[in-house]
C-alpha positions in Angstrom: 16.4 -113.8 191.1 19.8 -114.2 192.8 22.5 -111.2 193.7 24.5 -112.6 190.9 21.6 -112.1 188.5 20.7 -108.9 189.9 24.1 -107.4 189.3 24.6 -108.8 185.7 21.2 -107.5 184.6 22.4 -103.7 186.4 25.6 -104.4 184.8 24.2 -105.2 181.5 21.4 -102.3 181.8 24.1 -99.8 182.2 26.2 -101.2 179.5 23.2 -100.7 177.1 22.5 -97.2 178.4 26.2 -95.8 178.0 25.9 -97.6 174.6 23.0 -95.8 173.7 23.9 -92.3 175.1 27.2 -92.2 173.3 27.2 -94.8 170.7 23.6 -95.1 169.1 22.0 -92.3 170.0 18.4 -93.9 168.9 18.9 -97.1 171.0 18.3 -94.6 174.0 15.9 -92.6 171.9 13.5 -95.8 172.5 14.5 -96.1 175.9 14.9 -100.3 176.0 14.7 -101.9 179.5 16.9 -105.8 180.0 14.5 -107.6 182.0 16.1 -111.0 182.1 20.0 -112.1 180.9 21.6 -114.8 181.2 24.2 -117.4 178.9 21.4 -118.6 177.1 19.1 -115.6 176.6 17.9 -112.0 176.7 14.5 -110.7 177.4 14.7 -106.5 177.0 10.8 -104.4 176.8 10.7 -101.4 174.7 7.6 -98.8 176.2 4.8 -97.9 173.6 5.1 -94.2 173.8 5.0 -91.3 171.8 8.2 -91.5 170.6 7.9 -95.2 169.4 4.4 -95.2 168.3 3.5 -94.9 164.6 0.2 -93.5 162.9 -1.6 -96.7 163.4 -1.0 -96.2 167.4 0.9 -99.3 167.3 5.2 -99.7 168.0 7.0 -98.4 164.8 8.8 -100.5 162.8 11.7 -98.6 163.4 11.3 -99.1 167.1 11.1 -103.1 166.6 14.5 -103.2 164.1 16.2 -101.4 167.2 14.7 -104.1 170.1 15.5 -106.5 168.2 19.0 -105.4 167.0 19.3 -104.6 171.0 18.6 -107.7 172.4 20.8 -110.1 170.1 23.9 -107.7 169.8 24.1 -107.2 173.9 23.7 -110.7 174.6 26.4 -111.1 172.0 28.7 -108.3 174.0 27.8 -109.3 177.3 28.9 -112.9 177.1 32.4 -111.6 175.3 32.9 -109.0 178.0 32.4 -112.0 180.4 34.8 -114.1 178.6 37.2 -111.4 178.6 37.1 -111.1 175.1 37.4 -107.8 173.1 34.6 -108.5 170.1 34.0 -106.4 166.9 30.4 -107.2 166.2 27.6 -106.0 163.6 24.6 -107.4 161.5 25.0 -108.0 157.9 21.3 -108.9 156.8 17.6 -108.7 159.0 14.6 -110.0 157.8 11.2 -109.4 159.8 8.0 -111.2 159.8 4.9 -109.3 161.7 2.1 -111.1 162.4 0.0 -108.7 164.2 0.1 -104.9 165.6 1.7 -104.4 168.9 -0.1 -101.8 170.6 0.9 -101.6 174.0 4.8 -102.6 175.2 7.0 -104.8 173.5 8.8 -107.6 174.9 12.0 -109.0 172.7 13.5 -112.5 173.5 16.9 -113.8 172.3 17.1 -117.4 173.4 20.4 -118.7 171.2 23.6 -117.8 174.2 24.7 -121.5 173.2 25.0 -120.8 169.7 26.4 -117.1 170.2 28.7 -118.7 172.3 30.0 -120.9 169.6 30.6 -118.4 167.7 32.8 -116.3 170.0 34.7 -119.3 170.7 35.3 -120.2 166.8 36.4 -116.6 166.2 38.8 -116.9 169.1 40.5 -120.2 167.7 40.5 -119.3 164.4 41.0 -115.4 164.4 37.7 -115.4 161.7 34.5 -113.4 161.2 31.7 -115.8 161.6 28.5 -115.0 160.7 25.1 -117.0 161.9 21.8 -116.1 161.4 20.4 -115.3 165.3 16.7 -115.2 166.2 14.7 -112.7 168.1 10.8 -113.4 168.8 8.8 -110.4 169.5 5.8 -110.2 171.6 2.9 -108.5 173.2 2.8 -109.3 176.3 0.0 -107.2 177.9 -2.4 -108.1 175.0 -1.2 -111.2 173.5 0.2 -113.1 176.1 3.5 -115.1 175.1 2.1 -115.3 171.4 4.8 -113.9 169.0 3.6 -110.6 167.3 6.7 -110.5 165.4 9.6 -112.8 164.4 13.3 -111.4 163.6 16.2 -113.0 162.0 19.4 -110.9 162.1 22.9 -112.4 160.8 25.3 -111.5 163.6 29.2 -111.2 162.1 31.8 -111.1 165.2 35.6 -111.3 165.3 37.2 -111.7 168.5 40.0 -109.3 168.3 43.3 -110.2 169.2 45.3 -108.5 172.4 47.1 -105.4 171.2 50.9 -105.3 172.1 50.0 -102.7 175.0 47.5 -104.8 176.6 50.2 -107.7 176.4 52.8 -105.4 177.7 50.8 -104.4 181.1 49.9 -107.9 181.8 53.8 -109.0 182.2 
């Protein structure tokens, strides 16, 4: 991995754990870990611990939602905060598929940058919401190897917001 990798993924790690410490408290409850970014993807582990393990000694649902949510919405925030773009983001809908227990660490992979992308640029031009449905595949590394254990499909809605008359003020 280059420097310039290194630094985006510490960047983008520190982003998500401010975010979680003062935003979404359980987001650092599950303590998520990036392990790869870049414009196209995201790859972020979530530990199998006590505090994400359910009674079945498997990772929680609630624990998967929140990879999951993780590793679309930052590589949504980190390529607007590299664009210099101020975003307004959420999800609107999330459907899961689970295919087998994950009983050991999880590894969550968001592999649509291009199409997020798009989006930012279509909300910058036309100064819309725009809503696409964004995957996030969900696997087992340790145990299962790149086979998916889970599947996620979560409907990101951004807005690029527009420059407030302060910001405009200090750049002239």
């Amino acid at each position: 991995m280059d420097s310039t990798n290194t630094c985006r993924m510490a960047r983008a790690n520190q982003m998500l754990k401010q975010f979680g410490k003062h935003k979404v408290k359980l987001i650092d409850y599950c303590t998520p870990e990036i392990l790869e970014i870049s414009d196209e993807h995201l790859m972020l582990k979530i530990p199998l611990n006590e505090k994400t393990k359910n009674h079945l000694e498997s990772m929680y649902f609630g624990a998967l939602a929140i990879g999951a949510d993780v590793a679309a919405g930052l590589l949504a925030m980190d390529m607007a905060n590299n664009s210099g773009m101020d975003v307004s983001l959420a999800f609107k809908s999330v459907q899961g598929d689970f295919y087998r227990r994950p009983e050991d660490d999880v590894v969550f992979s968001c592999y649509q940058g291009k199409m997020i992308r798009e989006m930012l640029e279509q909300s910058h031009q036309t100064g819309k919401r725009i809503n696409e449905p964004v995957s996030v595949t969900v696997t087992c590394p340790s145990l299962d190897g790149d086979d998916p254990v889970a599947s996620f499909s979560l409907t990101l809605s951004l807005k690029v917001q527009a420059p407030s008359i302060s910001s405009l003020e200090v750049e002239s």
